[in-house]
C-alpha positions, -999 to 999 in steps of 0.1 A, spaced: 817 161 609 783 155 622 784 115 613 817 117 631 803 137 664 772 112 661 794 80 658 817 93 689 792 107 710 757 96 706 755 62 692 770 47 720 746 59 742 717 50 721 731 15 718 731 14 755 698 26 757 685 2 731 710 -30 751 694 -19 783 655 -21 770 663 -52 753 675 -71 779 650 -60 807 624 -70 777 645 -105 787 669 -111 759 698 -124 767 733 -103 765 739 -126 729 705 -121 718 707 -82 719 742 -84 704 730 -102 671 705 -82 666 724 -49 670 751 -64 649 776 -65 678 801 -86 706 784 -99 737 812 -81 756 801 -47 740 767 -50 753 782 -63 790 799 -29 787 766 -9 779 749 -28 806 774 -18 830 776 16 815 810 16 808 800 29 776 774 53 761 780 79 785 767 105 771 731 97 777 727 127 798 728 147 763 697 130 748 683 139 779 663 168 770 652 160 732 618 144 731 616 136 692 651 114 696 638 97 730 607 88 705 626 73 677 644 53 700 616 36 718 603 34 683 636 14 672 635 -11 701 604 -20 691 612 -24 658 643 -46 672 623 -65 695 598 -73 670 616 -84 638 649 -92 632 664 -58 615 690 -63 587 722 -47 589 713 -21 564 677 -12 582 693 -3 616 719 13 599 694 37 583 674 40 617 704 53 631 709 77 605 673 88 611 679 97 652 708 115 637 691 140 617 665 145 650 699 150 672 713 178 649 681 192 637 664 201 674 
């Protein structure tokens, strides 16, 4: 149930987080899309934060705000495969449910 509650809830807001640094870094909306393996329309909607709303919940944990910054700059510096961000994700999981 925690994979589900992660997938629903938090991922969207980190992706928006991520979209958000990405494109101020100055990627454009299709550049941030490929390399977080989604639609250009997803990442207008995390730009306009239509989605991810639930950023206000990783406001207080310190350890996932780290692993985040530490995966944009992963993203921005390498191309990540599918596989590798899926694991990152999986790591900011275990800091959400563990703190």
């Amino acid at each position: 149930m925690k994979c589900e509650k992660f997938v629903n809830d938090y991922l969207p807001a980190i992706r928006a987080i991520i979209a958000n640094k990405l494109i101020r870094f100055g990627l454009t909306q299709q550049e941030v899309a490929d390399k977080l393996y989604l639609s250009q329309g997803g990442i207008a909607l995390y730009k306009k934060q239509a989605r991810g709303k639930k950023l206000n919940e990783l406001g207080g944990k310190l350890k996932v705000k780290e692993k985040i910054e530490e995966l944009a700059g992963k993203i921005i510096s390498r191309n990540l495969k599918e596989e590798e961000l899926e694991k990152e994700y999986c790591e900011i999981c275990r800091s959400i449910f563990s703190s």
